[in-house]
N, C-alpha and C positions, 0 to 999 in steps of 0.2 A: 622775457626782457626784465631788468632788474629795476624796480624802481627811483634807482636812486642814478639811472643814465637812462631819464624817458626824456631828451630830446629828440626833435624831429630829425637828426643825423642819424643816433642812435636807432629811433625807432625805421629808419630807412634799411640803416646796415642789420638789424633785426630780420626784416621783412625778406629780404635779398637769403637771409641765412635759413631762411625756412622753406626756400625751396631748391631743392638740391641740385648738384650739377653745373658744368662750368657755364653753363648759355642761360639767363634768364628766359624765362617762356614767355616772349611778349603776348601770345595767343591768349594766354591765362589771363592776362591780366589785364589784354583789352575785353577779354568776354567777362571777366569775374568783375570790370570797372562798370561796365555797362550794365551786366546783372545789377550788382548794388543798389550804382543809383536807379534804376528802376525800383528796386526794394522800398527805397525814401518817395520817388512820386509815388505808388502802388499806395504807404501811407497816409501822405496828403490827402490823391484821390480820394480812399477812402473816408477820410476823415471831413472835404467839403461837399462831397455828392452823400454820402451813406451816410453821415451821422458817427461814424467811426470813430472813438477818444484819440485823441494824440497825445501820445506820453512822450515826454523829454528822454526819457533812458530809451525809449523804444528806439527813435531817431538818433541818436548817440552811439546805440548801439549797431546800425549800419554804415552810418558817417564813419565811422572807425574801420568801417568792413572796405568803404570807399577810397580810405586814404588807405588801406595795407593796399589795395589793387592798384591805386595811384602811384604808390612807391614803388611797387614794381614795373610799371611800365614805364617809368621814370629812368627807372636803372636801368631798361633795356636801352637806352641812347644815352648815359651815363650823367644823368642828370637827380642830383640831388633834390627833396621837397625844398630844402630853401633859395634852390636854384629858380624852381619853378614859382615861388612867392615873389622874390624880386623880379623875374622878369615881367610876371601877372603886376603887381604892383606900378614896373615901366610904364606898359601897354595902357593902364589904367588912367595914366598920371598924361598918355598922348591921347589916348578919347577926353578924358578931360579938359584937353586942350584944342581939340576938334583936327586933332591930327591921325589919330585912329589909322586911315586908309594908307597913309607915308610912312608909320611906324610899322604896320605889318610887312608895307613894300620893304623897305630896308632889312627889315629883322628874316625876308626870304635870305637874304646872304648871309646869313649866322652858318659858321663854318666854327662850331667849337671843337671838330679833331685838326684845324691848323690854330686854332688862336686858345685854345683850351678856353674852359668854362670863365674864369677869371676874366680874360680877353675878350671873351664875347661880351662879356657885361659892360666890360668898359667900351667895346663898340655900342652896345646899346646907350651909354649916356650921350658916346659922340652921336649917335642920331638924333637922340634926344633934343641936346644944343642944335640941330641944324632946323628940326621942323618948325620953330617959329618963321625961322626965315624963307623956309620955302611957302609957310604959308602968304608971308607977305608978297610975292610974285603972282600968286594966284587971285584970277580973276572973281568977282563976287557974285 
């Protein structure tokens, strides 16, 4: 990847182009997401039980291992990393709000191969706007 196009698009369509073939391998990349970050606790561990140093590059150096395996299991349901930052940032912004349990309810009907990615997001604000109001129906 050229450093002069290291966005997280870029680094997404990067990631997709390095592993060959018309099918992404979700397998890979839910086993190679879950290795990783085991890699990053395996460091902590060691570091608050053993005494172990923790180096900044060391952790950087898997975190990076974690988002290339993110990206691809991303792209296996066609979802971009900054697909997956704003929706995480939604979700965040309705626990925030102590709406958490209504925003995952609603967001089970994310249907982005009828309303495309764009669509879905914009569903997500309209639930957004709605869960104050359903919280106020709800009992205390």
């Amino acid at each position: 990847m050229e450093k002069e196009n290291n966005s997280i698009a870029a680094f997404g369509a990067w990631v997709q182009s390095r592993h060959p073939g018309s099918t992404i391998d979700l397998t890979e990349g839910a086993l190679g997401l879950a290795s990783e970050a085991g890699e990053v606790a395996q460091l902590v561990r060691k570091h608050e039980f053993e005494g172990a140093g923790l180096r900044p590059g060391t952790i950087a150096l898997e975190l990076g291992d974690v988002i290339h395996y993110l990206a691809l299991v991303a792209a296996a349901f066609d979802l971009s990393l900054e697909d997956l930052v704003e929706i995480n940032i939604k979700k965040l912004a309705a626990s925030d709000r102590g709406c958490r349990d209504d925003f995952e309810l609603f967001f089970a009907d994310w249907q982005p191969e009828k309303r495309g990615i764009a669509g879905e997001l914009a569903f997500i604000d309209q639930v957004m706007a709605l869960l104050p109001a359903l919280d106020e129906g709800r009992p205390s």
